[in-house]
TORPA-4810 file (N, C-alpha, C, O; in nm, 3 decimals):
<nodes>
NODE_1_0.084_-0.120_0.000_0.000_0.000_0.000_0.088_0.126_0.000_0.188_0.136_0.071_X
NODE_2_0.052_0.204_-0.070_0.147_0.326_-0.110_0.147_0.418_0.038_0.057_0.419_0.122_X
NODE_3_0.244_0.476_0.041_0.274_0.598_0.188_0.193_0.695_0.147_0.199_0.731_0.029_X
NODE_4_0.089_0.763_0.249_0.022_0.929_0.227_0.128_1.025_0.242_0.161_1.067_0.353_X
NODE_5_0.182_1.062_0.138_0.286_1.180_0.197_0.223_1.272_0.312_0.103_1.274_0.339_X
NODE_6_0.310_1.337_0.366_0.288_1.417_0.475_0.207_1.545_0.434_0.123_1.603_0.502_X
NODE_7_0.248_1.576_0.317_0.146_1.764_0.278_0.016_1.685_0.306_-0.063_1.734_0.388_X
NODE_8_-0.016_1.562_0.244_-0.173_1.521_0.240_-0.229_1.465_0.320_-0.350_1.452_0.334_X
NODE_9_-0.122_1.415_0.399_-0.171_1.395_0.632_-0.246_1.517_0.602_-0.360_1.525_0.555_X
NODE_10_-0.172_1.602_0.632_-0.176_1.717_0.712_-0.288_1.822_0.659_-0.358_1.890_0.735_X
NODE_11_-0.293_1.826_0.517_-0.382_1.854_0.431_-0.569_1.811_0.447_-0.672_1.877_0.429_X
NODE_12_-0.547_1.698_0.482_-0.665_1.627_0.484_-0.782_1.651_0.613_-0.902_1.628_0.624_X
NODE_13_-0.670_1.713_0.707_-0.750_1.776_0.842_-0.847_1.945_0.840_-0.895_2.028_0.917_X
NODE_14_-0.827_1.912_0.677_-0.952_2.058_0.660_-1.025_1.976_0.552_-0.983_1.941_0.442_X
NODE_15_-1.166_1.951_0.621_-1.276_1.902_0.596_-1.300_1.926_0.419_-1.304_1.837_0.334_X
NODE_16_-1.312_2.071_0.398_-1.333_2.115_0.304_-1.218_2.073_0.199_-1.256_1.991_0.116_X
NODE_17_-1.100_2.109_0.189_-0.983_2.080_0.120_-0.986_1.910_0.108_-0.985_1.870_-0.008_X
NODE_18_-0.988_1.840_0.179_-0.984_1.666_0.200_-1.101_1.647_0.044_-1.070_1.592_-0.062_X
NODE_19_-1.181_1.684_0.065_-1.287_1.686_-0.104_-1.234_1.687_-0.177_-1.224_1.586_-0.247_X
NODE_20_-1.170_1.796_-0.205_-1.073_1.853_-0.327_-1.011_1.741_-0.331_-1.074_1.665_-0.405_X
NODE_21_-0.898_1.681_-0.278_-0.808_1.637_-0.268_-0.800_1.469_-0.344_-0.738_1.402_-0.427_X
NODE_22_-0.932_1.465_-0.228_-0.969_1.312_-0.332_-1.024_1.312_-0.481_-1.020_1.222_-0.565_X
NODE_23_-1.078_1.448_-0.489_-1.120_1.439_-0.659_-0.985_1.462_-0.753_-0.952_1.400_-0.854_X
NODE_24_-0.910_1.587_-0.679_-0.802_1.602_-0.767_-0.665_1.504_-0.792_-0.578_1.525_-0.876_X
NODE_25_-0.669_1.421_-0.721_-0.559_1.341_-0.673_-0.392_1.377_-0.657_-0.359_1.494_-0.680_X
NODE_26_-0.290_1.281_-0.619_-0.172_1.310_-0.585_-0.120_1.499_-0.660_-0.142_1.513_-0.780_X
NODE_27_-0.081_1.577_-0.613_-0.010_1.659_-0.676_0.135_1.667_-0.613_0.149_1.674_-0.491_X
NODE_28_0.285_1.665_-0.733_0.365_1.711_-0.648_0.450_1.798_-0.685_0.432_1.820_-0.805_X
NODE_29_0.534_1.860_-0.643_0.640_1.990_-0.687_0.733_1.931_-0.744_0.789_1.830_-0.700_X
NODE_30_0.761_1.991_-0.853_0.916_2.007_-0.908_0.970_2.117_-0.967_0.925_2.205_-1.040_X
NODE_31_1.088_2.089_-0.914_1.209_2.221_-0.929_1.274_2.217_-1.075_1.328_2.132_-1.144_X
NODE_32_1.238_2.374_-1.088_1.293_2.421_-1.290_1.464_2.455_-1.249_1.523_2.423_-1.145_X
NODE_33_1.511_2.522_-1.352_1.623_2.554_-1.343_1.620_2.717_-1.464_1.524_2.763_-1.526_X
NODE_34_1.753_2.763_-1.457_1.759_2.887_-1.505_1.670_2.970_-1.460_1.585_3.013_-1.538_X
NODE_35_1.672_3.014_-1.310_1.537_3.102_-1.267_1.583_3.216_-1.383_1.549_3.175_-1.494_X
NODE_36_1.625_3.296_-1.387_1.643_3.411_-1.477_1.507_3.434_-1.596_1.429_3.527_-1.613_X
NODE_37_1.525_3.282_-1.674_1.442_3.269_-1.741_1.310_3.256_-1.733_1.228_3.320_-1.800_X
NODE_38_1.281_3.152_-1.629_1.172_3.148_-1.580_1.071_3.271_-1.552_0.953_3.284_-1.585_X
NODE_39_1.176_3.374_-1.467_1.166_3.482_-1.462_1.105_3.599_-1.567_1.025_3.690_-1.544_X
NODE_40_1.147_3.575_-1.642_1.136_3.639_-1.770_0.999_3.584_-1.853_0.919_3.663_-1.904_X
NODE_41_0.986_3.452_-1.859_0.848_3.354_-1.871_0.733_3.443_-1.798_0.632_3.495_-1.845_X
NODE_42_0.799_3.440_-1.639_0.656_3.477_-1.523_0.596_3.659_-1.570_0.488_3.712_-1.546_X
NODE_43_0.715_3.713_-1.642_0.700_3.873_-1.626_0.591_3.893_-1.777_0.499_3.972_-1.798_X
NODE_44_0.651_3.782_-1.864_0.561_3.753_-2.026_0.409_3.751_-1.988_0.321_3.831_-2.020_X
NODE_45_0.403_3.632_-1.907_0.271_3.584_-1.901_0.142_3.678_-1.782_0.031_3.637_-1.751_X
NODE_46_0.195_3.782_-1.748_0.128_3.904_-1.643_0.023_3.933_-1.715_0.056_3.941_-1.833_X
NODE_47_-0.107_3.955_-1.696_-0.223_4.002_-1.710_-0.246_3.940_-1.874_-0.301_3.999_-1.967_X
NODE_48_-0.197_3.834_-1.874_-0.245_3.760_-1.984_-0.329_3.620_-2.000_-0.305_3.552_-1.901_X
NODE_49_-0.419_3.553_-2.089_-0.452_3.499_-2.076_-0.341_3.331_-2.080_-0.262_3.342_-2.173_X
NODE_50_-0.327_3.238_-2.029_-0.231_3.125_-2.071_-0.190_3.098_-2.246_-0.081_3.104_-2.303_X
NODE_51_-0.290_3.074_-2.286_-0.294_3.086_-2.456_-0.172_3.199_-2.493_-0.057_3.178_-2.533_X
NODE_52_-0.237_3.320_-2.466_-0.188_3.459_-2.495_-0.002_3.410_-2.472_0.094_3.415_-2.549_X
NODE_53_-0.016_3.370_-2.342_0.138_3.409_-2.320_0.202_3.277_-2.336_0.319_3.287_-2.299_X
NODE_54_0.171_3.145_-2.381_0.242_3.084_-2.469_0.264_3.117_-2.610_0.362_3.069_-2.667_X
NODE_55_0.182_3.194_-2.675_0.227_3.234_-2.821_0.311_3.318_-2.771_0.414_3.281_-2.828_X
NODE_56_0.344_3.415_-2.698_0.450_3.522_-2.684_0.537_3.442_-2.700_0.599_3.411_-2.802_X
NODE_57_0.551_3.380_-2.527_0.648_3.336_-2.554_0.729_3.215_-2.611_0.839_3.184_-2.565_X
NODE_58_0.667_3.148_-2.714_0.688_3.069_-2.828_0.790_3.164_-2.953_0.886_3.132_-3.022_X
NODE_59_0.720_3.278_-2.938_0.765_3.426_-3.042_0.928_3.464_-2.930_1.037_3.450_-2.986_X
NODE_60_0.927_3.479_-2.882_1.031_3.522_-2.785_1.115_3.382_-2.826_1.205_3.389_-2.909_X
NODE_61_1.082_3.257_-2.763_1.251_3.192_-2.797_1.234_3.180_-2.979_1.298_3.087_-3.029_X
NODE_62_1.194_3.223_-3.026_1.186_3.209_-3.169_1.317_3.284_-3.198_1.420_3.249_-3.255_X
NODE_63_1.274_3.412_-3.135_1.399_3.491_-3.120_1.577_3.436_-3.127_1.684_3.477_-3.171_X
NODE_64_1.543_3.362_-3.080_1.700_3.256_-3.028_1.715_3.114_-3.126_1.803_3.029_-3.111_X
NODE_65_1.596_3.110_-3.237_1.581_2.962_-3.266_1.546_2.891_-3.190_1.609_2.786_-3.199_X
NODE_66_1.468_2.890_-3.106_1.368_2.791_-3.041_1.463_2.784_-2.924_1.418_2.736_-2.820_X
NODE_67_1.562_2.818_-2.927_1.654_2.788_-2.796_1.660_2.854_-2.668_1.694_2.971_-2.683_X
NODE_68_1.636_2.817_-2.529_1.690_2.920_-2.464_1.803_2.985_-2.421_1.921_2.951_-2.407_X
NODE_69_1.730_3.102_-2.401_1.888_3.218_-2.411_1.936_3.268_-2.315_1.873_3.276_-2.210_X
NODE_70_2.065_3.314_-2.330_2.167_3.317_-2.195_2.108_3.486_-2.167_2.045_3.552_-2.250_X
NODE_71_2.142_3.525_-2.044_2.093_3.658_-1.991_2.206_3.780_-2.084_2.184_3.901_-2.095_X
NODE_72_2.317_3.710_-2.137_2.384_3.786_-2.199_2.312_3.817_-2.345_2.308_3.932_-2.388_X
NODE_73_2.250_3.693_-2.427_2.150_3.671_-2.545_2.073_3.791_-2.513_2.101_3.901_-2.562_X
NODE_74_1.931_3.763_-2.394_1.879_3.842_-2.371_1.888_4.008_-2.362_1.801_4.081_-2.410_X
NODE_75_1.977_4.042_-2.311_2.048_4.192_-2.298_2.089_4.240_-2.465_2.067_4.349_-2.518_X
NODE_76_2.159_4.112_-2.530_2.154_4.199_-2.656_2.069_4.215_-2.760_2.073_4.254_-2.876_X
NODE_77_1.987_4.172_-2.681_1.836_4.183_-2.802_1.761_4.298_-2.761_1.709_4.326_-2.653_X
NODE_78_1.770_4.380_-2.909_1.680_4.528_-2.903_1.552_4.504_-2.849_1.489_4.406_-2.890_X
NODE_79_1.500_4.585_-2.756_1.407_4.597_-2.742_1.276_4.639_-2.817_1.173_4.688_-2.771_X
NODE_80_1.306_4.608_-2.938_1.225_4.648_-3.093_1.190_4.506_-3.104_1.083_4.451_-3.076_X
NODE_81_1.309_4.452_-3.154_1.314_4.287_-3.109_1.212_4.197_-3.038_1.152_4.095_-3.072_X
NODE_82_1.213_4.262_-2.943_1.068_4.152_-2.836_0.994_4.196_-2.841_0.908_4.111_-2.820_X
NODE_83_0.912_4.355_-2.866_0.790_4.383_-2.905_0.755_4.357_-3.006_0.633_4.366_-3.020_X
NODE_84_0.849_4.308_-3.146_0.762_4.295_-3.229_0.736_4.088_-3.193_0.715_4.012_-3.288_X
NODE_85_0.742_4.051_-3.085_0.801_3.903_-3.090_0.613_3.933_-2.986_0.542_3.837_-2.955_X
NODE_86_0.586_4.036_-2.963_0.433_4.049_-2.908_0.420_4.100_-2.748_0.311_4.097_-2.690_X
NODE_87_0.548_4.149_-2.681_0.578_4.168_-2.551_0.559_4.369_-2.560_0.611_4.446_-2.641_X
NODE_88_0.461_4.399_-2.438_0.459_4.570_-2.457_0.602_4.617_-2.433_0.692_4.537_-2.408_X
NODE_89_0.621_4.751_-2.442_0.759_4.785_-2.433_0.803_4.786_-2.275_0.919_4.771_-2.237_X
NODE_90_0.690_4.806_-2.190_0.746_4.824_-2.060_0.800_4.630_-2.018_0.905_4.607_-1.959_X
NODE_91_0.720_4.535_-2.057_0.744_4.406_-2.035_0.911_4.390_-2.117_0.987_4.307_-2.065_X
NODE_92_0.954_4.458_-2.222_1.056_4.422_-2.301_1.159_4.481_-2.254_1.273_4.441_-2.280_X
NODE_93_1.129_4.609_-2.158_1.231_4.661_-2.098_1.247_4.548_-1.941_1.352_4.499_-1.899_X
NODE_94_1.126_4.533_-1.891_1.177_4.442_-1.741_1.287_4.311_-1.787_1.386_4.255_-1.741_X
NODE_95_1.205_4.307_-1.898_1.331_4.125_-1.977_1.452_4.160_-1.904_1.505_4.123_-1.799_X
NODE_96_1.484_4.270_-2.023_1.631_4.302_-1.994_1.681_4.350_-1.841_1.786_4.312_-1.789_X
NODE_97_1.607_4.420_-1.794_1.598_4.446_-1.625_1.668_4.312_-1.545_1.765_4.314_-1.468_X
NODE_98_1.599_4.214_-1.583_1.604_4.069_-1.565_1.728_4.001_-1.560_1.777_3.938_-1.466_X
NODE_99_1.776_4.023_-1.686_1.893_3.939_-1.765_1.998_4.030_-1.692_2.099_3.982_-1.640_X
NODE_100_1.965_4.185_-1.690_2.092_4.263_-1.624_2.120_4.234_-1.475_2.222_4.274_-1.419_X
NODE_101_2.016_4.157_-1.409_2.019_4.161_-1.283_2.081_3.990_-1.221_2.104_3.940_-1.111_X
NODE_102_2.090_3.945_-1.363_2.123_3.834_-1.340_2.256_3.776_-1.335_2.308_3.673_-1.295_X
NODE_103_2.299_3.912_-1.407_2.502_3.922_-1.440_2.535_3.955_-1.359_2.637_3.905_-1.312_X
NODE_104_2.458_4.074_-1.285_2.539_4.135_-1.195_2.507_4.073_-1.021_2.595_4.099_-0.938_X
NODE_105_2.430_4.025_-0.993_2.379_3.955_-0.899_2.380_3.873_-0.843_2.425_3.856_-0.730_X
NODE_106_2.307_3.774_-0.943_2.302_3.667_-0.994_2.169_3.593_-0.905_2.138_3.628_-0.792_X
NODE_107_2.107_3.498_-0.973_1.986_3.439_-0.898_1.953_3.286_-0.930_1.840_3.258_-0.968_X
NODE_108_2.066_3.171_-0.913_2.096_3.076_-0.952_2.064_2.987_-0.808_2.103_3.019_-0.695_X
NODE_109_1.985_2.868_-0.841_1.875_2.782_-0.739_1.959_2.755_-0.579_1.915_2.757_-0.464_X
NODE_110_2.108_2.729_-0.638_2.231_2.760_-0.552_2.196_2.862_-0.416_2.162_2.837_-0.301_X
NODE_111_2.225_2.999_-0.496_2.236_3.119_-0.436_2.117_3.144_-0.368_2.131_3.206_-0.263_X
NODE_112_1.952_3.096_-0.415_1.827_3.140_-0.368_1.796_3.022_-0.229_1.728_3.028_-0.127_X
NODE_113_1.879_2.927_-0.287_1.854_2.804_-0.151_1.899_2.856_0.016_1.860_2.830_0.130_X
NODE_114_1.989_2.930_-0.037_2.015_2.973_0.135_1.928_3.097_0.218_1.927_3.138_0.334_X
NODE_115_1.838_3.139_0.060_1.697_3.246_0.152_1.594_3.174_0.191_1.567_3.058_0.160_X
NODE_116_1.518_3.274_0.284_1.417_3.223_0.283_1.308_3.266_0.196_1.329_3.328_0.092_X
NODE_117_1.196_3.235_0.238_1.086_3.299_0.090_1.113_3.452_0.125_1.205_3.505_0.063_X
NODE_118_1.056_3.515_0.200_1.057_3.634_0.225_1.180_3.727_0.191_1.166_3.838_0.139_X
NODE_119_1.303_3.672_0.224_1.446_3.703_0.161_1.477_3.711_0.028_1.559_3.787_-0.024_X
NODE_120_1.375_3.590_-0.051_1.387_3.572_-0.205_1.287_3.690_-0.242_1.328_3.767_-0.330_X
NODE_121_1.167_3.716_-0.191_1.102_3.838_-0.272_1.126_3.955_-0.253_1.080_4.045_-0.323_X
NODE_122_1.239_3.979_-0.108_1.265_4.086_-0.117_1.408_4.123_-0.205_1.439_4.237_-0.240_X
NODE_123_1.464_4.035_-0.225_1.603_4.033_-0.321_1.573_4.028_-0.508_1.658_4.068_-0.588_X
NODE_124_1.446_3.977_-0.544_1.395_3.959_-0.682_1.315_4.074_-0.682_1.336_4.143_-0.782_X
NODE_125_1.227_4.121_-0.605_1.158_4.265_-0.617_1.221_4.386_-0.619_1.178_4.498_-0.647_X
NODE_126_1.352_4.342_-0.578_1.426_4.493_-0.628_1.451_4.505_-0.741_1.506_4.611_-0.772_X
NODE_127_1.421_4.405_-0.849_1.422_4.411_-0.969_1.298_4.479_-1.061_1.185_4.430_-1.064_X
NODE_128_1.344_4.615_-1.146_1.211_4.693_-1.154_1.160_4.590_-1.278_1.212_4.529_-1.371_X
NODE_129_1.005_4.609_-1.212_0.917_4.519_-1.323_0.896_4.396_-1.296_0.835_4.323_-1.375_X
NODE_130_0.954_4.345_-1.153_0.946_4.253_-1.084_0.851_4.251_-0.906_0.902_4.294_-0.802_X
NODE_131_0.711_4.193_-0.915_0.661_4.213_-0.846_0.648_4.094_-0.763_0.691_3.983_-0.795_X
NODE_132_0.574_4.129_-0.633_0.555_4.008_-0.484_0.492_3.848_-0.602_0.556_3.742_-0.607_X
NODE_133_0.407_3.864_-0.654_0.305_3.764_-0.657_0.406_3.699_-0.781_0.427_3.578_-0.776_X
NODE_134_0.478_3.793_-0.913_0.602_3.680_-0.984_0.689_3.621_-0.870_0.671_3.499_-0.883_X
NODE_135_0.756_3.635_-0.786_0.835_3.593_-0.719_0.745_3.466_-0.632_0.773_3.347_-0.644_X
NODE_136_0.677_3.498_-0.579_0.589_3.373_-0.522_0.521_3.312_-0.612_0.433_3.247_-0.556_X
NODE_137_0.515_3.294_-0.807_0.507_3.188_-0.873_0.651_3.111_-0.900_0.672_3.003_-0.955_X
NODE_138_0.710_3.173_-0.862_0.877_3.122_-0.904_0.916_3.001_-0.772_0.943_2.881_-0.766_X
NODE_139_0.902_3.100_-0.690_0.907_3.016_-0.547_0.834_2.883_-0.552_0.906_2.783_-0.544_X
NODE_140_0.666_2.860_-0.568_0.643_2.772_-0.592_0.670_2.659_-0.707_0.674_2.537_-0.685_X
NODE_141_0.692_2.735_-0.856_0.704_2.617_-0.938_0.822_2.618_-1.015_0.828_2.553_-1.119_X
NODE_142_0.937_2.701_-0.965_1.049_2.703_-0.998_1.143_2.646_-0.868_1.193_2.534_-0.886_X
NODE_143_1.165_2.696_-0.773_1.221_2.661_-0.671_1.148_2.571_-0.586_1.181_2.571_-0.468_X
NODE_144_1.038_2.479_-0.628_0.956_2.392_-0.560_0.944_2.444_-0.392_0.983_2.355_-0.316_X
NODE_145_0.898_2.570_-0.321_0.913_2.601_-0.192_0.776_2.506_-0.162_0.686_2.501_-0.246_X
NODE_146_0.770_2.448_-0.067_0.657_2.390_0.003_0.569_2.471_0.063_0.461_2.421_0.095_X
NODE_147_0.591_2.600_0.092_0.475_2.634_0.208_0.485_2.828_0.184_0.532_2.918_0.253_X
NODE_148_0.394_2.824_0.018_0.376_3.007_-0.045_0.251_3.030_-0.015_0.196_2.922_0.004_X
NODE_149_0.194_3.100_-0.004_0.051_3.157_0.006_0.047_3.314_-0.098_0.073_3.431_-0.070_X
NODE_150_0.013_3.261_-0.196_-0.041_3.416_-0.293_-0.143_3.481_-0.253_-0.211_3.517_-0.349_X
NODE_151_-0.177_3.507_-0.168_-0.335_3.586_-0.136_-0.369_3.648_-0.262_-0.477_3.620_-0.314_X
NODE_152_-0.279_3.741_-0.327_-0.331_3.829_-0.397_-0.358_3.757_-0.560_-0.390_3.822_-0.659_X
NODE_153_-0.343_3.651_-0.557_-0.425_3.553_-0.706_-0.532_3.509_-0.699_-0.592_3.432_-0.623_X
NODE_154_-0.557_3.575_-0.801_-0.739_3.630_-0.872_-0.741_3.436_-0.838_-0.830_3.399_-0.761_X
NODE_155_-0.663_3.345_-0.885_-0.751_3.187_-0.868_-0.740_3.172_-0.703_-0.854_3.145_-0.666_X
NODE_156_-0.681_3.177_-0.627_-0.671_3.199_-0.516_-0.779_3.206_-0.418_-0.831_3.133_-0.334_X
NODE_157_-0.792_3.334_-0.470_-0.896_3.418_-0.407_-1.049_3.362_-0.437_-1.135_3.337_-0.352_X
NODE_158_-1.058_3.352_-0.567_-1.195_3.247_-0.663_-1.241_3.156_-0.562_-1.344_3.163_-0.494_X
NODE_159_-1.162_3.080_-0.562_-1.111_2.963_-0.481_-1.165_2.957_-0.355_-1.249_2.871_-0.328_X
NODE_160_-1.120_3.054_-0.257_-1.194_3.066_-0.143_-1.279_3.111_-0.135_-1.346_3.079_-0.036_X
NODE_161_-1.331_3.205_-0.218_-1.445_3.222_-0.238_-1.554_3.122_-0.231_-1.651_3.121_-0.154_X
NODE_162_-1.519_3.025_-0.338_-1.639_2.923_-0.386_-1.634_2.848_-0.264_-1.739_2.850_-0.199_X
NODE_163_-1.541_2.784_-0.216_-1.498_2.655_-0.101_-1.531_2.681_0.061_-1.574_2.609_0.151_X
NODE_164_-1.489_2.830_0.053_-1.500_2.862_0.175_-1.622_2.996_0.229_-1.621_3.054_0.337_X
NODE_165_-1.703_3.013_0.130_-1.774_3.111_0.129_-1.699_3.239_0.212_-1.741_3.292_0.315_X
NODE_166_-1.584_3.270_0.142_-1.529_3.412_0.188_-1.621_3.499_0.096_-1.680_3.460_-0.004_X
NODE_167_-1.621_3.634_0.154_-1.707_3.781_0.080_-1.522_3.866_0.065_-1.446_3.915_0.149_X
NODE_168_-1.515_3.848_-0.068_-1.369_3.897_-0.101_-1.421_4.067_-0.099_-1.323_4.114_-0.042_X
NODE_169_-1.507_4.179_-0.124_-1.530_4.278_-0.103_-1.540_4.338_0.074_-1.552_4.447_0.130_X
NODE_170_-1.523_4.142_0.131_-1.544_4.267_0.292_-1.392_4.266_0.330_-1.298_4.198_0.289_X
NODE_171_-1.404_4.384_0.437_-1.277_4.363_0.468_-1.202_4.378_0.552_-1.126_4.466_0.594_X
NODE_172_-1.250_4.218_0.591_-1.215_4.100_0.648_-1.125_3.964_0.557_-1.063_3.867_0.601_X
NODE_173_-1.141_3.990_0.472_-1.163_3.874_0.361_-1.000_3.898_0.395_-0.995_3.821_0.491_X
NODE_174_-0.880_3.944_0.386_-0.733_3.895_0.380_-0.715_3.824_0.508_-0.639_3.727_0.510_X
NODE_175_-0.779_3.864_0.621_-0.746_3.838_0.753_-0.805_3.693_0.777_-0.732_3.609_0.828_X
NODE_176_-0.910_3.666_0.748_-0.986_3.520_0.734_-0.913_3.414_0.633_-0.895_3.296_0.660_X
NODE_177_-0.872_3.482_0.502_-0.788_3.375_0.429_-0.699_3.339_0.509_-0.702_3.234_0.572_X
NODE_178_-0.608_3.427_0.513_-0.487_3.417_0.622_-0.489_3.336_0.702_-0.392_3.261_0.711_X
NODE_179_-0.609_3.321_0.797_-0.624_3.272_0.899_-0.687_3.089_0.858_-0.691_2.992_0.933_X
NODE_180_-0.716_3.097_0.759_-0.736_2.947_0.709_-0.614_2.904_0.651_-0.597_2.784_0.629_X
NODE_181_-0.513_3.000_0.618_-0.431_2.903_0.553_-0.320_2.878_0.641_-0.226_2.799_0.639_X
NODE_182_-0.356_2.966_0.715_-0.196_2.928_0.875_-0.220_2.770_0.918_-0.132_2.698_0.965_X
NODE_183_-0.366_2.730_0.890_-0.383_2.580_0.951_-0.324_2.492_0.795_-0.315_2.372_0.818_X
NODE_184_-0.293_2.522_0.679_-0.215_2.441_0.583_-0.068_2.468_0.614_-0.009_2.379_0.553_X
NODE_185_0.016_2.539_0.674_0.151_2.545_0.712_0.180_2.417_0.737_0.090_2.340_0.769_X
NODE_186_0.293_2.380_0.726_0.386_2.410_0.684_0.368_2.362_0.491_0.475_2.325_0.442_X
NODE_187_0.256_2.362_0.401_0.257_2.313_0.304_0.133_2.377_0.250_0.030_2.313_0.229_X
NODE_188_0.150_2.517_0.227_0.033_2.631_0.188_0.078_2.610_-0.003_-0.009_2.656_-0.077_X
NODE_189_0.164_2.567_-0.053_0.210_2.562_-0.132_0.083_2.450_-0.189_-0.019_2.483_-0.249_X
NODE_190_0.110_2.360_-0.164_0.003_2.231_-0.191_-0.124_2.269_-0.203_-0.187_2.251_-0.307_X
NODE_191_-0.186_2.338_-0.073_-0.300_2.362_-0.089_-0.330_2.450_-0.181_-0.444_2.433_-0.224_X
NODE_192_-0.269_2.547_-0.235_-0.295_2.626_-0.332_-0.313_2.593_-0.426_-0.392_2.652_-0.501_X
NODE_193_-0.235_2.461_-0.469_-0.222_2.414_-0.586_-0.324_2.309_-0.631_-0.331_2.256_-0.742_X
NODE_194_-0.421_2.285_-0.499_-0.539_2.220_-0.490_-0.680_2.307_-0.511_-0.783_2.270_-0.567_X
NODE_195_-0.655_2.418_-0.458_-0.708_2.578_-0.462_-0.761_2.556_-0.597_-0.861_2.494_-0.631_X
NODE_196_-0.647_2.639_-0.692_-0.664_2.610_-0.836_-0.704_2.507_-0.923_-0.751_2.520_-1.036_X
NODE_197_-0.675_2.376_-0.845_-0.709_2.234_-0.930_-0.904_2.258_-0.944_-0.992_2.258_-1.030_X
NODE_198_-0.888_2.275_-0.800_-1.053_2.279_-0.773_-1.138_2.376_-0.874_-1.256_2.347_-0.895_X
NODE_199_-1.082_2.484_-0.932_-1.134_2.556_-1.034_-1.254_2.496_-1.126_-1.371_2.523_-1.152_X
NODE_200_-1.142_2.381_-1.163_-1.154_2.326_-1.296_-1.246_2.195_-1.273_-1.246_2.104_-1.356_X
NODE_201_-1.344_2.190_-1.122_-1.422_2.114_-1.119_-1.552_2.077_-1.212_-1.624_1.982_-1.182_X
</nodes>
């Protein structure tokens, strides 16, 4: 008989979530590499639809021949270059923001392993064009962190809405999420990712 991993012990002691869980079945994390890029992926795909920002960025490594590109690649590509590849100019300027911050910095799975989350968004948000909620998609599905809470994602938020009858206009509504998801610690990561599964019921 197979082991219950521990996120889904622990998971399973909220009545509501335990539903989810059995419809959606096993979910687990894995860790990307080249955050830089990733990076650059998370900044593409902002207020876009999924569709939307796989053709970008399909158009973007097109740029490179289908290949991905080094932060040095990146930097020398005009910024004429990636807007016409379908990226606005302020998104084509963060790229490079990105790639520059990556030479001089550097943000390699290495270097981010010895922060903590809070250390990682405050060290990637100093990057202009780089905001809280990219850094806590990176965290979760780049650096596999076990235990992110996005409050501020529109599925997120949906989410508790439908499951937990939160009123996202009162406001109360951050302090009550909050307060439901302190009982998924140490593995807020999971549940989120059950959050969203549940969408698509």
């Amino acid at each position: 008989m197979a082991t219950v991993p521990a996120s889904i012990k622990h998971l399973n002691k909220d009545r509501i979530l335990r539903t989810v869980i059995r419809r959606a079945g096993p979910i687990r994390l894995k860790k990307g590499d080249k955050v830089y890029l990733r990076l650059c992926g998370s900044i593409i795909s902002q207020q876009l639809s999924t569709k939307a920002a796989d053709t970008i960025y399909t158009r973007f490594l097109a740029i490179y021949d289908g290949a991905e590109p080094t932060a040095d690649q990146i930097l020398a590509t005009p910024e004429e270059a990636l807007r016409k590849a379908g990226l606005s100019g302020a998104k084509a300027s963060y790229l490079h923001n990105v790639a520059a911050f990556e030479k001089s910095h550097g943000m390699d799975e290495n270097k981010l392993s010895k922060m903590t989350n809070e250390e990682v968004i405050d060290y990637l948000t100093s990057i202009k064009g780089v905001g809280k909620w990219t850094v806590e998609m990176l965290l979760m599905f780049v650096l596999a962190r076990p235990d992110v809470f996005p409050i501020d994602d529109v599925g997120i938020q949906n989410a508790l809405v439908d499951l937990y009858g939160l009123n996202r206009k009162h406001k109360t509504f951050r302090k009550k999420a909050y307060a439901i998801a302190e009982q998924w610690a140490p593995y807020r990561t999971y549940a989120c990712l059950y959050l969203w599964r549940s969408l698509n019921f």
